[in-house]
C-alpha positions as CSV (number, residue, x, y, z in Angstrom):
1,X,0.0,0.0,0.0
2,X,1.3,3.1,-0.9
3,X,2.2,5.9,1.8
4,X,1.3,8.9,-0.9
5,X,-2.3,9.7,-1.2
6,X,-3.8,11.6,-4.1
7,X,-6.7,14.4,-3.6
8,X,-8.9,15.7,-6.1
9,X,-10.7,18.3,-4.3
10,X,-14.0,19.7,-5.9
11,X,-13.9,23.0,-8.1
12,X,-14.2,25.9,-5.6
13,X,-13.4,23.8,-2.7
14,X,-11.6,25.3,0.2
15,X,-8.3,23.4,1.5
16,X,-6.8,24.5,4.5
17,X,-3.4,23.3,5.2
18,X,-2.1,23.3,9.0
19,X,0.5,21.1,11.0
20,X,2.1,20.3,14.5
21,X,-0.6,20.5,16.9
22,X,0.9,18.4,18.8
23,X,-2.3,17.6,20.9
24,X,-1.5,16.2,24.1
25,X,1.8,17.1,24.3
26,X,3.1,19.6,27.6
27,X,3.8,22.2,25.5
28,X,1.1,22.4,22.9
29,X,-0.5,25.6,22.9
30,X,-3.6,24.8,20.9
31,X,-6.7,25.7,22.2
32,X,-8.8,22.8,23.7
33,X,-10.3,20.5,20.7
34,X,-13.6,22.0,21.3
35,X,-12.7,25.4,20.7
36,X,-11.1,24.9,17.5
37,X,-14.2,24.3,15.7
38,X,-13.9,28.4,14.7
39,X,-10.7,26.6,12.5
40,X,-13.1,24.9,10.5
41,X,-15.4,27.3,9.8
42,X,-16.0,27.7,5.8
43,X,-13.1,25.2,5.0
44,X,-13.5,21.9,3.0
45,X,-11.1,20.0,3.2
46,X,-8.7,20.4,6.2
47,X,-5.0,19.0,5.6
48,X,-2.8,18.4,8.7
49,X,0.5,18.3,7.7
50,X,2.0,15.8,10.5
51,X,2.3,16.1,14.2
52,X,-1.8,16.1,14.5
53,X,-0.9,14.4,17.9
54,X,1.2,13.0,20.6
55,X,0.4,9.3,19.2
56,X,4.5,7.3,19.5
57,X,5.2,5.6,22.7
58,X,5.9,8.8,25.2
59,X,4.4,10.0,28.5
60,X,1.7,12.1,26.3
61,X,0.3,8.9,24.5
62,X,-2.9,8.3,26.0
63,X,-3.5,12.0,26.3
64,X,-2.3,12.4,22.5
65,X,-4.5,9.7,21.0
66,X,-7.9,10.6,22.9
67,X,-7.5,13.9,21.5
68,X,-6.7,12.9,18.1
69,X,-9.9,10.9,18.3
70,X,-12.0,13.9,19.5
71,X,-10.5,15.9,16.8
72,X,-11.6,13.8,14.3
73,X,-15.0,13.7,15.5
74,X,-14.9,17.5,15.6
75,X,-14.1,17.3,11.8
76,X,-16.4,14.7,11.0
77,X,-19.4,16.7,13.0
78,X,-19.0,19.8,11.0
79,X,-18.8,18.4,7.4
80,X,-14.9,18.9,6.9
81,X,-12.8,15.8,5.5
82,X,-10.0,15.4,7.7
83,X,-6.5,14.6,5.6
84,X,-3.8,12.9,8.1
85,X,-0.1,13.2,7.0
86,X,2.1,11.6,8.9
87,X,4.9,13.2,11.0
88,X,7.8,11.9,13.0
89,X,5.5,12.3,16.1
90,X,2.7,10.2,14.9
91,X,4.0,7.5,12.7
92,X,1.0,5.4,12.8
93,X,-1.0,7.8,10.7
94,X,-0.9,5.5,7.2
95,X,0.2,8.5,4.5
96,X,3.1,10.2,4.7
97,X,2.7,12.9,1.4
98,X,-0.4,13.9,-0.2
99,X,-0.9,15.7,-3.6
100,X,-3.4,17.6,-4.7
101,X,-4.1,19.1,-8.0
102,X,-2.6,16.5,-10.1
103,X,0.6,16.7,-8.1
104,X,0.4,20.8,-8.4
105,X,0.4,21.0,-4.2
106,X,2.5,18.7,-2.2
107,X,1.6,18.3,1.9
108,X,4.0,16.7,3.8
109,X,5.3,17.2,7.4
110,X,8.9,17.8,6.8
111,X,10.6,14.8,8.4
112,X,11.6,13.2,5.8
113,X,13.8,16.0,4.3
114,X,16.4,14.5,6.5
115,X,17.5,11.1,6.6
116,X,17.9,10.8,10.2
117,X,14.3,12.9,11.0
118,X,15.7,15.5,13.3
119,X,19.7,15.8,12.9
120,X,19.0,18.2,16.2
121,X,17.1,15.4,18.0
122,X,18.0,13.3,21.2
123,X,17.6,9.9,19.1
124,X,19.8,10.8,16.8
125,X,22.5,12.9,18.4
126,X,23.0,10.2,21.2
127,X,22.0,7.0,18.7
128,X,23.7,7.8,15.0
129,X,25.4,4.2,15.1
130,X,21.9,2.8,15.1
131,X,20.7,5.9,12.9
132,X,22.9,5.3,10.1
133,X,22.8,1.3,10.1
134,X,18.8,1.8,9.8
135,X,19.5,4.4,6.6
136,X,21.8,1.4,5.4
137,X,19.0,-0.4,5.3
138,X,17.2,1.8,2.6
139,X,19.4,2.3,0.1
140,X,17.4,3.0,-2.9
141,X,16.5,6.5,-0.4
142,X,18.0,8.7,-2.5
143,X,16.4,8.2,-6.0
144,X,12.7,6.7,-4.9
145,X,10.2,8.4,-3.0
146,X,8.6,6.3,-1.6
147,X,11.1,4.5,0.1
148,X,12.6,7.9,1.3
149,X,9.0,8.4,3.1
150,X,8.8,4.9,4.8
151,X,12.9,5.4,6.0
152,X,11.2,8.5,7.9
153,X,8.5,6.4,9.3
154,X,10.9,3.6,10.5
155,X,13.8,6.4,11.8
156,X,10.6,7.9,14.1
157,X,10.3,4.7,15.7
158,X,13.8,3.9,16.2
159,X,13.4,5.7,19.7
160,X,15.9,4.6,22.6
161,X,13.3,4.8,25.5
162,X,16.2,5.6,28.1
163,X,17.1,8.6,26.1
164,X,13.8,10.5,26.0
165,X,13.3,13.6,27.9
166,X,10.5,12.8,29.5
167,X,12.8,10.8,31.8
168,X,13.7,14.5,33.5
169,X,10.7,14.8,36.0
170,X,11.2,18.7,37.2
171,X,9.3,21.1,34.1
172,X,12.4,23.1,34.6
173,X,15.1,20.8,33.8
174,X,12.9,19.0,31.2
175,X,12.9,22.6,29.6
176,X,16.4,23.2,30.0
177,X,16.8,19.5,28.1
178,X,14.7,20.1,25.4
179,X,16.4,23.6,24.4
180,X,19.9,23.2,25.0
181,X,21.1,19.3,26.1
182,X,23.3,18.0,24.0
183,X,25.2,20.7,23.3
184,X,24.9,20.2,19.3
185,X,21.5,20.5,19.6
186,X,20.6,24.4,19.6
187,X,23.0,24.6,17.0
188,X,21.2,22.0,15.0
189,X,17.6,23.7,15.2
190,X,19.2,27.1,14.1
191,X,21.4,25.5,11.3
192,X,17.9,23.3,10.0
193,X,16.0,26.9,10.4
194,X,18.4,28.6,8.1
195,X,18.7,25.9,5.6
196,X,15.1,24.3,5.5
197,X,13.3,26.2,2.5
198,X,16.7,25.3,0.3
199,X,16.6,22.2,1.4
200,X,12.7,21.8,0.5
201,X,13.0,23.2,-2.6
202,X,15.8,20.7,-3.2
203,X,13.8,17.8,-2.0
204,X,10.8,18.5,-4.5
205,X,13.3,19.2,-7.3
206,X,14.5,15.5,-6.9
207,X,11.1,13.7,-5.9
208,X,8.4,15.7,-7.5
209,X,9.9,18.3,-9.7
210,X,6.2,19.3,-10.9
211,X,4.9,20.7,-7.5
212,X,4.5,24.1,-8.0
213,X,3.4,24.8,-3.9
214,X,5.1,22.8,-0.9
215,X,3.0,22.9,2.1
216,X,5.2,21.3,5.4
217,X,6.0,21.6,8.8
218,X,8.6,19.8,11.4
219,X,10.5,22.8,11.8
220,X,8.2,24.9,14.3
221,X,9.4,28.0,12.2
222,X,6.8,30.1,9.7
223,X,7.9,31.0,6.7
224,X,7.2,31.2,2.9
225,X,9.8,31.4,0.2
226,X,9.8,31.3,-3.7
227,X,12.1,29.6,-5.7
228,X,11.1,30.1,-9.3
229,X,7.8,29.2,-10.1
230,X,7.7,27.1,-6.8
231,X,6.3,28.1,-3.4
232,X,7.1,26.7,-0.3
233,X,5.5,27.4,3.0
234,X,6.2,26.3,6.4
235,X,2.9,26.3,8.4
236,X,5.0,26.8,11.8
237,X,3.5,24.8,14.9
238,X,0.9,25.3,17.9
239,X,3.6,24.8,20.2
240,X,5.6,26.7,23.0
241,X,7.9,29.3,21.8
242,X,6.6,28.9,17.9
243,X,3.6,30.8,15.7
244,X,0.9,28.7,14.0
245,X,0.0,29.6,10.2
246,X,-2.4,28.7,8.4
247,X,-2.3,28.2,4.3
248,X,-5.7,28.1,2.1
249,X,-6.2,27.0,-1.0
250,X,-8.5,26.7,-3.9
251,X,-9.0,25.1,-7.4
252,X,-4.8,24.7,-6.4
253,X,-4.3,28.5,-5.7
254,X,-3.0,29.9,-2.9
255,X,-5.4,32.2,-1.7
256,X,-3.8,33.2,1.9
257,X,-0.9,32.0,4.3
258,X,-1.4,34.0,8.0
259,X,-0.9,33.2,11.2
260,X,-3.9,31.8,13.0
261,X,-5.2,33.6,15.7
């Protein structure tokens, strides 16, 4: 079965693209499910670009995959089709890209840019042995696409337990962790910032040269960039220290990208 879904959404239909909700999680800062009905309003089709919810094994799990359920319900309760993509923190969602358009707008969460999911994350920076015997493993990564999404998919579940931050019970010092321990980690996030919509563009130059938008996420930074006749926007994250954004579409047009309020 294939991990890339294909959309074909009605002419004049609204698509609203959104990602990293990260429901469940400590530090999400979306609004509880219920009030995010007002994010529905008028819209479609809603695609969210990976990171929906706190779904892997983690202390947020159970929290992360009630929500999940309630936000689907939400969806389902006021007409809107609910599109899934897969992200690193919820790697049992089935589809890891979707097009739309004929392949004219690509959704994915991000992940997969990189190899090793998160070269700024704890399970690669203290596990790259087992990292790059798992990327071994995929060798045909570099020229199929589909196997570069599914190397994603297994790399978010190659997760030493002992080496999660959840392990740190004080708010404080988890805090601390998650910004600054190791030390090649804050220098990680700011290097992937700077280089992410290059990086993008490069990424849907080799895979799926005729995109002509790239909606993603993973990042936790806004942004929107052209190269060419190519967008590509980074919808940023309802998170702690980051900006959600929302992009809308229609008839494969991009009618606005703005922060959600």
């Amino acid at each position: 079965m294939s991990c890339i879904i294909d959309i074909e959404p009605p002419p004049g239909a609204l698509v609203r693209f959104i990602s990293d909700l990260h429901l469940g999680h400590e530090r999400c800062e979306a609004p509880p499910v219920e009030q995010l009905a007002e994010l529905l309003q008028g819209v479609d089709i809603l695609v969210v670009a990976g990171d929906l919810a706190e779904t892997r094994p983690c202390a947020w799990q159970e929290r992360g995959l009630a929500a999940r359920n309630e936000f689907r319900a939400l969806c389902q309760a006021h007409g809107v089709q609910l599109v899934e993509i897969s992200g690193n923190h919820d790697p049992d969602t089935p589809a890891l890209m979707a097009r739309f358009w004929g392949g004219r707008v690509v959704a994915m969460h991000g992940h997969a840019l990189y190899k090793v999911v998160a070269p700024w994350g704890w399970e690669y920076l203290q596990n790259k042995q087992k990292c790059q015997e798992l990327i071994a493993s995929y060798p045909a990564a570099d020229t199929n696409l589909e196997c570069r999404l599914e190397l994603s998919r297994a790399m978010c579940q190659l997760i030493p337990p002992m080496l999660r931050r959840e392990n740190f019970r004080n708010p404080i010092l988890r805090g601390l962790a998650h910004c600054f321990w190791p030390p090649q980690r804050p220098l990680g996030i700011v290097w992937s910032w700077l280089t992410c919509a290059r990086r993008c563009e490069q990424f849907a130059r080799r895979y799926f040269p005729a995109a002509e938008a790239v909606v993603f996420g993973h990042l936790h930074r806004f942004g929107n960039w052209r190269f060419g006749r190519r967008r590509i926007l980074n919808t940023g994250a309802w998170f702690k220290h980051a900006t959600p954004y929302i992009v809308d579409m229609r008839d494969s047009r991009i009618i606005s990208y703005r922060k959600c309020k």
